[in-house]
C-alpha positions as CSV (number, residue, x, y, z in Angstrom):
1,X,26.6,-5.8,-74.5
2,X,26.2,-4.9,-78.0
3,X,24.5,-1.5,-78.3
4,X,22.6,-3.3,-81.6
5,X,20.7,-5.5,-79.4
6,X,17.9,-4.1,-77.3
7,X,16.1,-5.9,-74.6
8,X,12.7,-5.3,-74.5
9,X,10.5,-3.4,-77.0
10,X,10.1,0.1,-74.9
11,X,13.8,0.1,-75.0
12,X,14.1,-0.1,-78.8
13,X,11.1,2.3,-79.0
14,X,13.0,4.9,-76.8
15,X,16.2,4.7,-79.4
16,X,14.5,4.7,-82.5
17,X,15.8,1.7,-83.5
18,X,14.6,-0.1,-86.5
19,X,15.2,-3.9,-85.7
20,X,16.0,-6.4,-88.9
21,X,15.1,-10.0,-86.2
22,X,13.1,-9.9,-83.5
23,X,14.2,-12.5,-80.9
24,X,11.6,-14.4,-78.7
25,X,12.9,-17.3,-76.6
26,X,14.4,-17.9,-73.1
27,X,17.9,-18.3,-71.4
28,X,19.5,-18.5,-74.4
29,X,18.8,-15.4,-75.9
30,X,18.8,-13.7,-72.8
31,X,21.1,-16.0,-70.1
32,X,23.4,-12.5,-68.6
33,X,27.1,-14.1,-69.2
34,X,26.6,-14.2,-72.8
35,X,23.7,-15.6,-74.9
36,X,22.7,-15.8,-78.9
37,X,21.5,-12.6,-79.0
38,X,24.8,-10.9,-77.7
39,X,26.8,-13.1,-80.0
40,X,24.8,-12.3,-83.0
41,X,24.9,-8.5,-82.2
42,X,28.3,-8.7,-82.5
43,X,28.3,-11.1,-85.7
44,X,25.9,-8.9,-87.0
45,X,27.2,-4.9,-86.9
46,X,25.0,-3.3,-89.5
47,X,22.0,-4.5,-88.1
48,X,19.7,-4.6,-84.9
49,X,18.4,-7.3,-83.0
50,X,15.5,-6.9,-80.7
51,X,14.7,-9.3,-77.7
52,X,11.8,-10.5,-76.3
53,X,10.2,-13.1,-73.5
54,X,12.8,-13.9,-70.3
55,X,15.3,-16.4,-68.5
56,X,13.2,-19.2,-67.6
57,X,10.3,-18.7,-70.2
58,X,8.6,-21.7,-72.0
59,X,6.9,-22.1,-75.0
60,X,4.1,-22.9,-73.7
61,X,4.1,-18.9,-71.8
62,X,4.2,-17.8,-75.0
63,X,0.7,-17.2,-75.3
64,X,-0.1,-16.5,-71.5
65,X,2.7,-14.4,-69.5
66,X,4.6,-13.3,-72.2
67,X,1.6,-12.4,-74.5
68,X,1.2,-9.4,-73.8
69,X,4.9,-8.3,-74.6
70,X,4.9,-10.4,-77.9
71,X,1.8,-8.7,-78.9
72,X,3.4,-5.2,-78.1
73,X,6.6,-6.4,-80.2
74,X,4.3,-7.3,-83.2
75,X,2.6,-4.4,-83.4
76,X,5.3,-1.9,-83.6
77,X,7.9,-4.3,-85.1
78,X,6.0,-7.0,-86.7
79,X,5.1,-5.8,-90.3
80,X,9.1,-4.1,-90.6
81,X,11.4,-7.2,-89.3
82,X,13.4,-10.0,-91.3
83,X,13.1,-12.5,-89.3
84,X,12.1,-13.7,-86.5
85,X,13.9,-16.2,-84.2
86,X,12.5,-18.4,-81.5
87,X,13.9,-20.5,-78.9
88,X,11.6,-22.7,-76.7
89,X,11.2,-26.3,-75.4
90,X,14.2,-26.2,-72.9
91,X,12.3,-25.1,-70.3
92,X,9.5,-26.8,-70.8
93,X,11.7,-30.1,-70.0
94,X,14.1,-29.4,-67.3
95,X,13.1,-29.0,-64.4
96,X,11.9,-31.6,-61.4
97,X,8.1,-31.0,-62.3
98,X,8.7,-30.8,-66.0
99,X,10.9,-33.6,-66.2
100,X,9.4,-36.0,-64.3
101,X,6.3,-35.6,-66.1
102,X,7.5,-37.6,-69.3
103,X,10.1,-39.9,-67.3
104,X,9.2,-43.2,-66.1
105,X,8.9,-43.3,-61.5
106,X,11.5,-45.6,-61.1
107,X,13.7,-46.2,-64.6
108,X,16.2,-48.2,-62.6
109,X,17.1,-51.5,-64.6
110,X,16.4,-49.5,-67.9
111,X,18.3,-50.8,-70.4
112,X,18.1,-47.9,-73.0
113,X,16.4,-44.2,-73.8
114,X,12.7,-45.4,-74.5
115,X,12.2,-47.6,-71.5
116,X,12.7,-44.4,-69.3
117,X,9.5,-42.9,-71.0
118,X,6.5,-42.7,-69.8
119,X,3.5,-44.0,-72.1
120,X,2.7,-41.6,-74.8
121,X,6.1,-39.2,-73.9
122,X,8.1,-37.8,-75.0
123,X,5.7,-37.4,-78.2
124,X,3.4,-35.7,-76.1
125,X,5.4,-33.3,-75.2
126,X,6.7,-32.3,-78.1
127,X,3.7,-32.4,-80.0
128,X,2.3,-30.0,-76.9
129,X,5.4,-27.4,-77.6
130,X,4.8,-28.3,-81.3
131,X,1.5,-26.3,-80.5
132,X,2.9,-23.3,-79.0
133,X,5.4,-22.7,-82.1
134,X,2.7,-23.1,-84.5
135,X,0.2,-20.5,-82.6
136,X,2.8,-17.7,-82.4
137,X,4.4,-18.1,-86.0
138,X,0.7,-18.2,-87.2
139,X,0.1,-14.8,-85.4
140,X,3.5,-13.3,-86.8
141,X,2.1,-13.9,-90.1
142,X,-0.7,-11.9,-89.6
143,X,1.7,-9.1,-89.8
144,X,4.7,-10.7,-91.5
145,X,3.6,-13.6,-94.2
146,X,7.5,-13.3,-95.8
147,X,10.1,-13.0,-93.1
148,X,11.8,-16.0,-92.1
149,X,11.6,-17.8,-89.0
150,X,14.6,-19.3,-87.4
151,X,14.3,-22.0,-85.0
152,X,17.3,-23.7,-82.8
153,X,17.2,-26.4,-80.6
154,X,20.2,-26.3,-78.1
155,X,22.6,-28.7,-78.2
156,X,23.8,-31.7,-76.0
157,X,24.2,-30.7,-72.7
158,X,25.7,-32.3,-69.8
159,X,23.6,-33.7,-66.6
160,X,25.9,-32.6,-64.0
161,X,23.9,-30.9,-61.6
162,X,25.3,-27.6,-62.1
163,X,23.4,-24.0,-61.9
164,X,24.0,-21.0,-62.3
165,X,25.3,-19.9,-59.0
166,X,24.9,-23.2,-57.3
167,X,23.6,-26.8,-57.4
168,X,20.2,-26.7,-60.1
169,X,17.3,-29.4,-60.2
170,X,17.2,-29.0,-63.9
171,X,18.6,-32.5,-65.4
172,X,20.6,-34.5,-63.4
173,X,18.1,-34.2,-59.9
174,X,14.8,-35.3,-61.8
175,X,17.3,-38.3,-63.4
176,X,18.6,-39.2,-59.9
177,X,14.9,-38.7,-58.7
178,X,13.7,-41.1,-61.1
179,X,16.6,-43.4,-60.8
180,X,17.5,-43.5,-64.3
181,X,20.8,-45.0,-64.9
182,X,24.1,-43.0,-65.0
183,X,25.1,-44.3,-68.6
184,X,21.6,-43.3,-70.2
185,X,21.4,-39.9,-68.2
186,X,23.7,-37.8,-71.3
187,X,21.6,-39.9,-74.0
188,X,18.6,-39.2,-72.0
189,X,18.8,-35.5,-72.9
190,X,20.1,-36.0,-76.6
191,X,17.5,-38.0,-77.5
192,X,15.2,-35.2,-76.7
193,X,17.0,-32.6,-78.3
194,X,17.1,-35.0,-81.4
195,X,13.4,-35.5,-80.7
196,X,12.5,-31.4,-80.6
197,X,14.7,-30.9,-84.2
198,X,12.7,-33.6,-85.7
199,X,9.7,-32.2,-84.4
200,X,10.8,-28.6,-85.6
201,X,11.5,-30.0,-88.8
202,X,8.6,-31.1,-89.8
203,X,6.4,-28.1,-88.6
204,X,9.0,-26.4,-91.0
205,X,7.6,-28.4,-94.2
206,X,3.7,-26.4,-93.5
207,X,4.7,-23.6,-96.0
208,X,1.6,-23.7,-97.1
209,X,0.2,-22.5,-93.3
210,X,3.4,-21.0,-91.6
211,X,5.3,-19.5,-94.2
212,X,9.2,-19.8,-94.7
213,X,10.8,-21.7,-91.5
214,X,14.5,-22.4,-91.4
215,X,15.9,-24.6,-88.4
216,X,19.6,-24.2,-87.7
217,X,21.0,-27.1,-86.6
218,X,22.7,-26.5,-83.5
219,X,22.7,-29.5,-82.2
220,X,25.8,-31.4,-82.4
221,X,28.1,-27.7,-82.7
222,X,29.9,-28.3,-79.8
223,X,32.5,-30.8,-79.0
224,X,32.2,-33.8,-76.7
225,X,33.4,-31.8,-73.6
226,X,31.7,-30.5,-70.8
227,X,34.4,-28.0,-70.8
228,X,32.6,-26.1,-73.1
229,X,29.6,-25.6,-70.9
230,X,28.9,-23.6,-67.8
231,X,26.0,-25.3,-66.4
232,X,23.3,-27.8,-67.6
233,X,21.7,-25.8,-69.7
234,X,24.0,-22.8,-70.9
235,X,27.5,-23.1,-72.7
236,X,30.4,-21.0,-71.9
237,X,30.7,-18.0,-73.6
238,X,33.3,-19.9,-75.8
239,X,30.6,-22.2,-77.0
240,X,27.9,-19.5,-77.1
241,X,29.9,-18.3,-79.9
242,X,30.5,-21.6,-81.6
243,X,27.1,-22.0,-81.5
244,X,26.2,-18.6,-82.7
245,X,28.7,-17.9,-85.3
246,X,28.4,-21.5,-87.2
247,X,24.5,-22.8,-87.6
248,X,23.1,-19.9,-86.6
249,X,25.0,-17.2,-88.4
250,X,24.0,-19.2,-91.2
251,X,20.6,-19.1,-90.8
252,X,20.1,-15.3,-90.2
253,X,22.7,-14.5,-92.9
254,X,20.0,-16.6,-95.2
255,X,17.1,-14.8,-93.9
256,X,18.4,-11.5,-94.3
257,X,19.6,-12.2,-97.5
């Protein structure tokens, strides 16, 4: 692990450090075989990256469990940072319960994306984790109304039923749950990761509200092969870094800058 990149506020405290992006998100800042933040610690020598939330968080947790260790991470790091980066939605999708939530009972028969949906979904949804960005960038700005935030949105992953040390229910057991159709399970899940960068793109036009937003577009980074990830939801370290040193070196060189 870079020694740049601390985990955890008391941790950056205890070294004096003096981080340039905080870092509030899930797996993928935090997933242990490599992750964004360990990429961009190495990308990024010169300056310090500190990390915040847990594997498995949601946006929506944002303002319950994790709340109290964003608020600690604002107020001794809020007012000095660069930017700050989130990453959030994943969760709040995969998942049996999450899943099956915006997914039609039985989707069998369906002969594309939207006739999986429920009524009102995914649009809900996103419109619900919409919400959570919007609350915590709005309370980052009452001690940061400069610094760039820097949103990602994954990328297309594979439904293949694989975990992390084991079988996961994460995407491919809610598809085969709901019987959605083998040839619409992969464009099941791009069409939501298309759906949350829309979604991120237009919260990033409220300047006015939420101040400077860049979204890097990771989407689409890595090539059309499984290969290149470990699980459902995590690349291999190979396409960690793909990711991390194309859109979203970009972005924080840009917000730095």
């Amino acid at each position: 692990m870079p020694a740049n990149v601390y985990w955890g506020t008391h941790g950056a405290l205890a070294q004096s450090a003096a981080p340039a992006v905080m870092m509030i998100g899930d797996s993928w800042f935090w997933y242990p075989f490599d992750n964004l933040a360990t990429e961009l610690g190495g990308l990024f020598p010169n300056e310090e990256f500190l990390v915040v939330g847990n594997n498995g968080s949601e946006a929506a947790e944002w303002a319950t469990k994790y709340r109290k260790d964003i608020d600690y991470a604002f107020r001794f790091y809020g007012k000095s940072v660069k930017a700050l980066m989130l990453s959030g939605g994943g969760n709040d999708v995969a998942g049996m319960k999450d899943f099956l939530r915006i997914v039609r009972d039985v989707c069998k028969g369906a002969k594309d994306v939207d006739e999986c949906y429920r009524q009102s979904e995914p649009d809900a949804l996103m419109a619900g984790i919409m919400g959570h960005y919007r609350t915590l960038i709005t309370k980052f700005r009452g001690y940061n109304a400069s610094a760039p935030v820097i949103l990602q949105h994954y990328d297309y992953a594979w439904p293949t039923g694989a975990g992390v040390f084991g079988p996961a229910d994460w995407l491919k057991e809610p598809m085969v749950k709901a019987q959605v159709p083998v040839a619409l399970r992969r464009d099941l899940f791009r069409d939501l990761i298309n759906r949350l960068r829309k979604a991120q793109m237009e919260l990033a036009k409220d300047t006015k509200n939420l101040g400077p937003i860049f979204v890097a577009k990771t989407a689409g980074t890595l090539p059309e092969d499984a290969g290149y990830w470990a699980n459902e939801l995590h690349p291999t370290p190979q396409g960690f870094h793909m990711i991390a040193a194309g859109p979203v070196k970009q972005a924080v060189k840009a917000a730095l800058s």
